[in-house]
C-alpha positions as CSV (number, residue, x, y, z in Angstrom):
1,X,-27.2,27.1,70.7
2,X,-26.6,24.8,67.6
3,X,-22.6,26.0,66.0
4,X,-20.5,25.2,63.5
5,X,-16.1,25.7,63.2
6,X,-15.1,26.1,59.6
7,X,-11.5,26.0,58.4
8,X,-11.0,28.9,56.0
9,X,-7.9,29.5,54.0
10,X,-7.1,33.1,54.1
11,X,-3.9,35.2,53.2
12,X,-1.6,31.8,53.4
13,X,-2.7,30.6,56.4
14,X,-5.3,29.0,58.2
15,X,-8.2,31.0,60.0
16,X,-11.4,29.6,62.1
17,X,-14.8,30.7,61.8
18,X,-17.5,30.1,64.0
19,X,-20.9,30.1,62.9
20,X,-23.4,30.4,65.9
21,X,-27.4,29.9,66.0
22,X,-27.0,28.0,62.7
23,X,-30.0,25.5,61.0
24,X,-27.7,22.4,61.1
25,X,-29.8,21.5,58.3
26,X,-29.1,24.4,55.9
27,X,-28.6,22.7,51.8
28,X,-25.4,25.4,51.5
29,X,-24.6,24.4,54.6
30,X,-24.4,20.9,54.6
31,X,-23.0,20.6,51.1
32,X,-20.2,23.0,52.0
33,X,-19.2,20.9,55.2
34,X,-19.8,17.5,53.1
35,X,-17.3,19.3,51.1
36,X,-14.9,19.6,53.6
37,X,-15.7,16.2,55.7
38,X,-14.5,14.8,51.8
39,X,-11.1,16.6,52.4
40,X,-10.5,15.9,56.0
41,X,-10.6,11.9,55.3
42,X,-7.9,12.4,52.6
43,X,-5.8,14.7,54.7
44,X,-5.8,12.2,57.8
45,X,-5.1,8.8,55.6
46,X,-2.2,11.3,53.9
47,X,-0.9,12.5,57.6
48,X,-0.4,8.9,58.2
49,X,1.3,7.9,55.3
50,X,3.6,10.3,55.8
51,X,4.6,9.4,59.4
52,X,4.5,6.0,58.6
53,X,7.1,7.3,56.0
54,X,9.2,9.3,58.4
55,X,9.4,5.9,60.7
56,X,6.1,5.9,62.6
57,X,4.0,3.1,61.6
58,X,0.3,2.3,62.4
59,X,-0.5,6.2,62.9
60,X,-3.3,6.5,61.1
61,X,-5.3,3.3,62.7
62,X,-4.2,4.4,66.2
63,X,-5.8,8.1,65.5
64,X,-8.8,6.2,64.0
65,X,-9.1,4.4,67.1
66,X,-8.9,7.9,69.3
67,X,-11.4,9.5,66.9
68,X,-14.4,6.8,67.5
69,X,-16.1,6.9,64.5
70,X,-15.6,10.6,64.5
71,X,-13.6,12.2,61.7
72,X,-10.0,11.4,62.6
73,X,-8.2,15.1,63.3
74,X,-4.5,16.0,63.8
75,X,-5.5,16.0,67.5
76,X,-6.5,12.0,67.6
77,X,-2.7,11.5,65.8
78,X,-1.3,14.1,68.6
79,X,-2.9,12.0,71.4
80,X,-1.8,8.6,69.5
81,X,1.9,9.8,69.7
82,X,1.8,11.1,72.9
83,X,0.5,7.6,74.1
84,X,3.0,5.6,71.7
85,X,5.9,6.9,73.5
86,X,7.0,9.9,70.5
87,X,6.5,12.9,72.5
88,X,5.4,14.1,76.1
89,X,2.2,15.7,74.9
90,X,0.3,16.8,72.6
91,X,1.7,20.4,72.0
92,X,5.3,18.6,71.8
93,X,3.5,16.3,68.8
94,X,2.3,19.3,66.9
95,X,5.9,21.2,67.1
96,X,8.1,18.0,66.3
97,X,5.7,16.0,63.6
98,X,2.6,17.8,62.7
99,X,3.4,21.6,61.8
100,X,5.1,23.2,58.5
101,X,8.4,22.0,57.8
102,X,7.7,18.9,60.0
103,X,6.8,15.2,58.7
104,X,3.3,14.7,59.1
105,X,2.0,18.1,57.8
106,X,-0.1,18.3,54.9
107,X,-0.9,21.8,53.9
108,X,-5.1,22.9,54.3
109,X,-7.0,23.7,51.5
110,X,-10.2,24.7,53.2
111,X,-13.1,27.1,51.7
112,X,-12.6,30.5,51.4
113,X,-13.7,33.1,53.6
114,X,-16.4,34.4,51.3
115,X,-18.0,30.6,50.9
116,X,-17.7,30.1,54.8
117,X,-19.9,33.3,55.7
118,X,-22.3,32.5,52.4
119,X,-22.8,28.9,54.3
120,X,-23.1,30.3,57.5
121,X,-25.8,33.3,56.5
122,X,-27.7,30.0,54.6
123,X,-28.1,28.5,58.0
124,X,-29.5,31.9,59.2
125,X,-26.4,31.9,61.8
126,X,-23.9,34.9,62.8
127,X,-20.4,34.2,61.7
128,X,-17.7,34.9,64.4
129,X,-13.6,34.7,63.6
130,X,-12.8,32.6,66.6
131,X,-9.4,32.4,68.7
132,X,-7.7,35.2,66.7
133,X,-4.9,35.8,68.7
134,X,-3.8,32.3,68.3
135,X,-3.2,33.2,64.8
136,X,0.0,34.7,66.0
137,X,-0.8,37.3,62.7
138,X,0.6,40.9,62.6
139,X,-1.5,44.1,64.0
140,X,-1.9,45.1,60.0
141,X,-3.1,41.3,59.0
142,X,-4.8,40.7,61.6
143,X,-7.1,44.0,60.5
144,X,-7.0,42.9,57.0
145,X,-8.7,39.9,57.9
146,X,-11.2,41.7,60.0
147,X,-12.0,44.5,57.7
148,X,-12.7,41.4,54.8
149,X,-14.6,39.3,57.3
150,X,-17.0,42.6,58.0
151,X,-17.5,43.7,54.3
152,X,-18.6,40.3,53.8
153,X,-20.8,39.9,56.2
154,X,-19.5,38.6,58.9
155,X,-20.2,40.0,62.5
156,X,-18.2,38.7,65.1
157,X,-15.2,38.6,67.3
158,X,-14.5,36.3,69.9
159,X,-12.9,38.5,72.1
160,X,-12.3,35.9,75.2
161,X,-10.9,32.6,74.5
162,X,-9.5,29.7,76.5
163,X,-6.2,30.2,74.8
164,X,-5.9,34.2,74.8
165,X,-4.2,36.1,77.4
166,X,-5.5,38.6,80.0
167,X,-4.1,41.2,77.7
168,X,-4.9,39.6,74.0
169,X,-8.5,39.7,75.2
170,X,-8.5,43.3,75.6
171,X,-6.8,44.2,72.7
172,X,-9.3,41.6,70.4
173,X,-11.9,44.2,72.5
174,X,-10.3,47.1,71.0
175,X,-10.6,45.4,67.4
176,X,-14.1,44.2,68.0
177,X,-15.3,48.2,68.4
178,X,-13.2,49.3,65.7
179,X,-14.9,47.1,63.1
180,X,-18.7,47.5,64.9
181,X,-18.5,43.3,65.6
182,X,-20.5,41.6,68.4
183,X,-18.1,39.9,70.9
184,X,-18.1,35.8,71.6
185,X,-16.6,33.8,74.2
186,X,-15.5,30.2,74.1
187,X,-13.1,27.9,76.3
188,X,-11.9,26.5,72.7
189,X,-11.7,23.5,74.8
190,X,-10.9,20.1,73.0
191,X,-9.9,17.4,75.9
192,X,-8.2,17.2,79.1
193,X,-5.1,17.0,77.6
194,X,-5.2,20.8,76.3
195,X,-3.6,23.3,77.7
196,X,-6.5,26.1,77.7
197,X,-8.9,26.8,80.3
198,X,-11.5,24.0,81.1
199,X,-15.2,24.5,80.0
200,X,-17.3,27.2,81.8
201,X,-13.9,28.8,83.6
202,X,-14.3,32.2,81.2
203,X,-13.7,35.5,82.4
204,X,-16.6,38.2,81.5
205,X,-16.2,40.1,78.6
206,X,-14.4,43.3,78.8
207,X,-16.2,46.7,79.5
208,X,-17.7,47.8,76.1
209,X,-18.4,45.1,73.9
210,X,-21.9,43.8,72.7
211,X,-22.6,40.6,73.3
212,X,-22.9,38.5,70.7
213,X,-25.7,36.2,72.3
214,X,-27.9,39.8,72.3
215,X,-28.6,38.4,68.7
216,X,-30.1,35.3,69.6
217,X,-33.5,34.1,69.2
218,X,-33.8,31.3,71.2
219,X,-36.6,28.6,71.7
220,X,-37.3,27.1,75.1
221,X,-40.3,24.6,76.2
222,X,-42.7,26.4,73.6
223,X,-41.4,29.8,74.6
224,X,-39.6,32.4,72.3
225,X,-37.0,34.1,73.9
226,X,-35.9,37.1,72.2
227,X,-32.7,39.0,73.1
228,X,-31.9,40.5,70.2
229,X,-30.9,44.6,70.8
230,X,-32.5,45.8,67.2
């Protein structure tokens, strides 16, 4: 199933949306990730010049070098400290250099939450908030966020994460039937060195929640398979 992550700024922070059974080659999709691909280049030559700044030279070739001709991310300059001898890993990094407050943070300026579920609808895909717990947002935001997110169109939860608890995943459940969205699951996995469970080690979605993969029409060896629920 062909996805997409977007960074969305939203009420002063930074929120993830998923968008799931995209056309990778949507126009208002592309141009709104060209978009952002623009700013994540700038963002990662200013990370470094700010840790090169705060005493921590060659930061941003070292996270080049992670990335592999790959946009360079705050995760390639976690892993590059972490193997230069500045911290023990990578959560470590993002607490002592790359957070607000800390040297190498530069604040996001990603799209909105309208213009991410506008590209995402483009691409004929079903936008999901992803990881939501991980926001670390109050009950009331959190439902702000949700209640925007459905009104605009958006029409998923993902209700099982790699970083959400036993008990976060039942209560994103409880938020996923208040607001009629179809629940996702993902590892969130990004590397080894992560924390979070390991691809494919997910528990089921709790009791109650529509799947969001019900929606999906999906194309295999000539054959149409629809499992979409009306």
């Amino acid at each position: 199933v062909p996805g997409v992550e977007i960074s969305v700024s939203w009420g002063g922070q930074t929120v993830h949306v998923l968008g799931l059974n995209v056309d990778p080659g949507a126009p208002g999709l592309q141009q709104g990730l060209a978009r952002l691909q623009e700013y994540r280049g700038w963002r990662a030559e200013e990370i470094g010049r700010r840790l090169e700044k705060a005493g921590i030279p060659g930061s941003f070739e070292g996270a080049r070098a992670l990335a592999k001709g790959t946009l360079v991310g705050r995760t390639h300059f976690a892993r590059f400290l972490v193997q230069a001898g500045h911290a023990g890993d990578v959560r470590e990094v993002f607490r002592h250099f790359l957070v607000k407050g800390k040297p190498g943070h530069v604040r996001g300026e990603w799209a909105s939450l309208e213009e991410a579920l506008e590209w995402i609808a483009d691409a004929g895909g079903i936008a999901v908030v992803a990881h939501p717990a991980r926001y670390r947002m109050t009950r009331s935001k959190l439902r702000r966020l949700l209640g925007e997110f459905s009104e605009l169109g958006g029409m998923g939860l993902e209700v099982v994460s790699g970083s959400h608890s036993r008990d976060e995943c039942f209560t994103m459940a409880r938020h996923a039937r208040d607001f009629g969205l179809l629940a996702s699951a993902g590892s969130d996995y990004h590397g080894p060195e992560n924390p979070w469970l390991n691809l494919g080690q997910l528990p089921e979605l709790p009791h109650g929640c529509s799947p969001v993969w019900t929606r999906f029409n999906l194309e295999t060896d000539g054959t149409v398979l629809s499992n979409s629920s009306g």
